[in-house]
PyMOL CGO cylinders between C-alpha atoms (Angstrom):
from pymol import cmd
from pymol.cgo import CYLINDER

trace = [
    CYLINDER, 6.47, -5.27, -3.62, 6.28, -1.48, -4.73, 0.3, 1, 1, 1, 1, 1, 1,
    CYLINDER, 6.28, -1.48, -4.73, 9.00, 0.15, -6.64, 0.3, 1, 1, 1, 1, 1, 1,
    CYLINDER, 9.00, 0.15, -6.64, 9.84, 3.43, -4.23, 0.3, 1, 1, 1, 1, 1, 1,
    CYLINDER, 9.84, 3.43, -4.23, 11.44, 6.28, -5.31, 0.3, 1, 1, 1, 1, 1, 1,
    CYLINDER, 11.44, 6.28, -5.31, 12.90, 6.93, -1.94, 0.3, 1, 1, 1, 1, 1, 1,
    CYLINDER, 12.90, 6.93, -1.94, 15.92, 4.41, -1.39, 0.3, 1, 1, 1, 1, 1, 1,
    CYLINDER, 15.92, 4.41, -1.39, 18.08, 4.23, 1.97, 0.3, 1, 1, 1, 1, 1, 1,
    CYLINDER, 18.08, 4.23, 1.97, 19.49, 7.46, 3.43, 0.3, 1, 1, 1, 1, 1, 1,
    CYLINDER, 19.49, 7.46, 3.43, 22.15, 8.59, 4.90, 0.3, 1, 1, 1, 1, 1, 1,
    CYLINDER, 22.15, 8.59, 4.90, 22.06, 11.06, 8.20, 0.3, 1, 1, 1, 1, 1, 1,
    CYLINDER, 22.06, 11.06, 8.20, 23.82, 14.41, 7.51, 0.3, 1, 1, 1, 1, 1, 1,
    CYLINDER, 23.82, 14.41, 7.51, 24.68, 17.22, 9.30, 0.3, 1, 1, 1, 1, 1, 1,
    CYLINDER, 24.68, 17.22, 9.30, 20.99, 18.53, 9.91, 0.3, 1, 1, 1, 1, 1, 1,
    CYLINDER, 20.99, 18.53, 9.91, 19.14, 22.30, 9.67, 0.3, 1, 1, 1, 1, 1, 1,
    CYLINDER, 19.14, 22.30, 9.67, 16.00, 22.53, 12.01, 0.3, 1, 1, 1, 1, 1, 1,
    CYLINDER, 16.00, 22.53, 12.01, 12.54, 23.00, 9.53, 0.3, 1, 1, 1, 1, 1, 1,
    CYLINDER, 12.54, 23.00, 9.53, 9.22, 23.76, 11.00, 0.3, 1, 1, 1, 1, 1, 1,
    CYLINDER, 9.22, 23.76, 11.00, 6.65, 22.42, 8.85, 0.3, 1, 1, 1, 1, 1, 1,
    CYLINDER, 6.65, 22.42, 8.85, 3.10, 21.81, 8.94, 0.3, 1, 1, 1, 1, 1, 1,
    CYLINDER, 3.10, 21.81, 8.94, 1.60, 19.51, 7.22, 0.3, 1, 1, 1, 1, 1, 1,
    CYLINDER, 1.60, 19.51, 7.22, -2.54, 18.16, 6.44, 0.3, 1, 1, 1, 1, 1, 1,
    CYLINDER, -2.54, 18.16, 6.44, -3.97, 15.37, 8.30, 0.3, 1, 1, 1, 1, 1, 1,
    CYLINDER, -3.97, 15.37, 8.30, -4.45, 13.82, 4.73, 0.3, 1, 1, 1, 1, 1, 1,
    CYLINDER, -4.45, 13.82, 4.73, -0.27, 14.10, 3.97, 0.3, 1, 1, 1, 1, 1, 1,
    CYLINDER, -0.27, 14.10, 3.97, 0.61, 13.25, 7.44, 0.3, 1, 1, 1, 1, 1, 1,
    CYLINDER, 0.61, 13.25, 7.44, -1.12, 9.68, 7.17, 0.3, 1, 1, 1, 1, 1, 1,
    CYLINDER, -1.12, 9.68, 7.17, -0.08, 9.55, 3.79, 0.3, 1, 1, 1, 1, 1, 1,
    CYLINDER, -0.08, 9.55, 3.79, 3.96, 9.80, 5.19, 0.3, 1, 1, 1, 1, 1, 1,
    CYLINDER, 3.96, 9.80, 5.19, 3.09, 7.31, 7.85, 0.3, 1, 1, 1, 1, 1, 1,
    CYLINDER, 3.09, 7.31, 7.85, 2.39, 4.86, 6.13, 0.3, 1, 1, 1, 1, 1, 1,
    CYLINDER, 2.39, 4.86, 6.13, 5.05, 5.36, 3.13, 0.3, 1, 1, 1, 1, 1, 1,
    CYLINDER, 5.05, 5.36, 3.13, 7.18, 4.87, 6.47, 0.3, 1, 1, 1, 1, 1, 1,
    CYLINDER, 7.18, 4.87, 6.47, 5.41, 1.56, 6.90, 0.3, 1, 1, 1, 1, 1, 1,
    CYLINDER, 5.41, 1.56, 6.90, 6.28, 0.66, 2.98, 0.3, 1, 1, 1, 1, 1, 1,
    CYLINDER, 6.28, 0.66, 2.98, 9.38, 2.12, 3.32, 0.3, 1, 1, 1, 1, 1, 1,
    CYLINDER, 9.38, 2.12, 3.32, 10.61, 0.32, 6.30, 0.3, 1, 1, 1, 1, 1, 1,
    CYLINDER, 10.61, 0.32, 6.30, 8.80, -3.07, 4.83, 0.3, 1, 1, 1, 1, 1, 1,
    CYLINDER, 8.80, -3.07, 4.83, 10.55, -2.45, 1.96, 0.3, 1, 1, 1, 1, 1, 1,
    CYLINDER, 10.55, -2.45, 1.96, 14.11, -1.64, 2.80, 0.3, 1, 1, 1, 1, 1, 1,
    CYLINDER, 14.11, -1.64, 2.80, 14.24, -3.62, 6.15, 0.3, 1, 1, 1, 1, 1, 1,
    CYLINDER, 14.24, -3.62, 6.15, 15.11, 0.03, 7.71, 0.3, 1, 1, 1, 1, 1, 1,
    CYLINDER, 15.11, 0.03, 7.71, 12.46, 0.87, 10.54, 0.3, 1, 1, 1, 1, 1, 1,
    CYLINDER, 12.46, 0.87, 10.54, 11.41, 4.41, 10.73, 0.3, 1, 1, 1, 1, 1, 1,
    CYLINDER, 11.41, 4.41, 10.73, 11.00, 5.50, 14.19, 0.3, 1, 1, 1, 1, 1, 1,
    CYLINDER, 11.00, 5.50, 14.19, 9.86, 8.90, 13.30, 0.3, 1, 1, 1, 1, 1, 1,
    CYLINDER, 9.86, 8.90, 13.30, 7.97, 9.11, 9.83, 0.3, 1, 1, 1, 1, 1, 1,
    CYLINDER, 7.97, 9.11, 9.83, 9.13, 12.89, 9.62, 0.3, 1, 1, 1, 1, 1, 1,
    CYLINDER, 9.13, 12.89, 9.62, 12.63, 11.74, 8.97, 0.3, 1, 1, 1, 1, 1, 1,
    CYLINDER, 12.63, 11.74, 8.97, 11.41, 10.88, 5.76, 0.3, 1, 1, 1, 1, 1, 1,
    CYLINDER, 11.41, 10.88, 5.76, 10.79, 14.87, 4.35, 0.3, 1, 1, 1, 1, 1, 1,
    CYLINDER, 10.79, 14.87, 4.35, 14.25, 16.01, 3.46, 0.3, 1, 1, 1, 1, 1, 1,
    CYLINDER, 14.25, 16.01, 3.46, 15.20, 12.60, 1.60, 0.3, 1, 1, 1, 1, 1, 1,
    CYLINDER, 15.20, 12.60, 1.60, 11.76, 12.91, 0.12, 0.3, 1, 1, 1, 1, 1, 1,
    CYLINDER, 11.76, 12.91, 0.12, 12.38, 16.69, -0.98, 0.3, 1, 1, 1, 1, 1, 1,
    CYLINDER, 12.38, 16.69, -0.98, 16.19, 15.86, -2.26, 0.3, 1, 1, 1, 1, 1, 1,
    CYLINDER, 16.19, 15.86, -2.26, 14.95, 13.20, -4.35, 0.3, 1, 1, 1, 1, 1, 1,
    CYLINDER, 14.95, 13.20, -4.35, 12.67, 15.15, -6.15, 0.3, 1, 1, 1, 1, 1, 1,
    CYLINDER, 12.67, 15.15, -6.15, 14.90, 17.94, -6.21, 0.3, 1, 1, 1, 1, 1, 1,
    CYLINDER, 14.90, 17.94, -6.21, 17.47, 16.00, -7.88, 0.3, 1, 1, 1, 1, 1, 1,
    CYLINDER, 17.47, 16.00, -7.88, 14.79, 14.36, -10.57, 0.3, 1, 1, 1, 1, 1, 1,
    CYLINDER, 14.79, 14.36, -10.57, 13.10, 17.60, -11.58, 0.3, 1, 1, 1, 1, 1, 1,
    CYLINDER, 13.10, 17.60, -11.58, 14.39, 18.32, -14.75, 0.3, 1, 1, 1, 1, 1, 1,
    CYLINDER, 14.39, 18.32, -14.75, 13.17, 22.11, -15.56, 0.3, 1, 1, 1, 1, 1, 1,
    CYLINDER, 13.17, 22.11, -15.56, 14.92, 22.54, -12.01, 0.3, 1, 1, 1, 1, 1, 1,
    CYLINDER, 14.92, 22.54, -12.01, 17.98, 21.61, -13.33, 0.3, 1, 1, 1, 1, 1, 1,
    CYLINDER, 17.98, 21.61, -13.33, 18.12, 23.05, -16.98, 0.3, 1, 1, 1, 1, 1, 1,
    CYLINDER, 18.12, 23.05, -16.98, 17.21, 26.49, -14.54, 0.3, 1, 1, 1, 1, 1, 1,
    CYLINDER, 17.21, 26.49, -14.54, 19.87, 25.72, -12.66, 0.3, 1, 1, 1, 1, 1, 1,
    CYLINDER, 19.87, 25.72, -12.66, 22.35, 25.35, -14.91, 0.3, 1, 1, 1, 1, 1, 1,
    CYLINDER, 22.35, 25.35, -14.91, 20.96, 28.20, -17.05, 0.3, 1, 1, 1, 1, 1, 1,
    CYLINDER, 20.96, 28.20, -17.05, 21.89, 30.51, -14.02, 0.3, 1, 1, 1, 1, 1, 1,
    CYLINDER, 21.89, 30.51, -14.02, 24.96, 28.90, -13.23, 0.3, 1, 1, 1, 1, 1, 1,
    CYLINDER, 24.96, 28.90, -13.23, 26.25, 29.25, -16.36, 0.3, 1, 1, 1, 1, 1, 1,
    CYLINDER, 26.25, 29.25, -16.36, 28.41, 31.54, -17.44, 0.3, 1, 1, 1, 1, 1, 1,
    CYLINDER, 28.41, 31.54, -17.44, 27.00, 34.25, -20.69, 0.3, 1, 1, 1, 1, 1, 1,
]
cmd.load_cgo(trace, "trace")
């Protein structure tokens, strides 16, 4: 079984996002769904679901994102 990056997910409070995506990416999401739900035993009805878990993982894990971060947060 593949190690994902993208564990089980929560719903929150959601903000509608229009995006458009290649054919390439698209059938690249559906079937991380596929490993996803085979995976985690959590069908995905709608692959799209996916993008903002997707995006907040790597958010969270991108490390010159956070040392900007804090280096604006910061008080000088």
């Amino acid at each position: 079984m593949a190690k994902l990056k993208l564990g089980a997910f929560a719903d929150d409070k959601p903000v509608r996002v229009t995006v458009e995506l290649s054919g390439s990416l698209h059938r690249d999401l559906v079937a991380y769904a596929e490993v996803f739900a085979q995976e985690t035993g959590q069908p995905v009805a709608d692959p799209a679901k996916l993008i903002a878990p997707m995006i907040q993982r790597f958010i969270a894990t991108d490390r010159g994102f956070s040392q900007a971060r804090r280096r604006s947060t910061s008080p000088e």
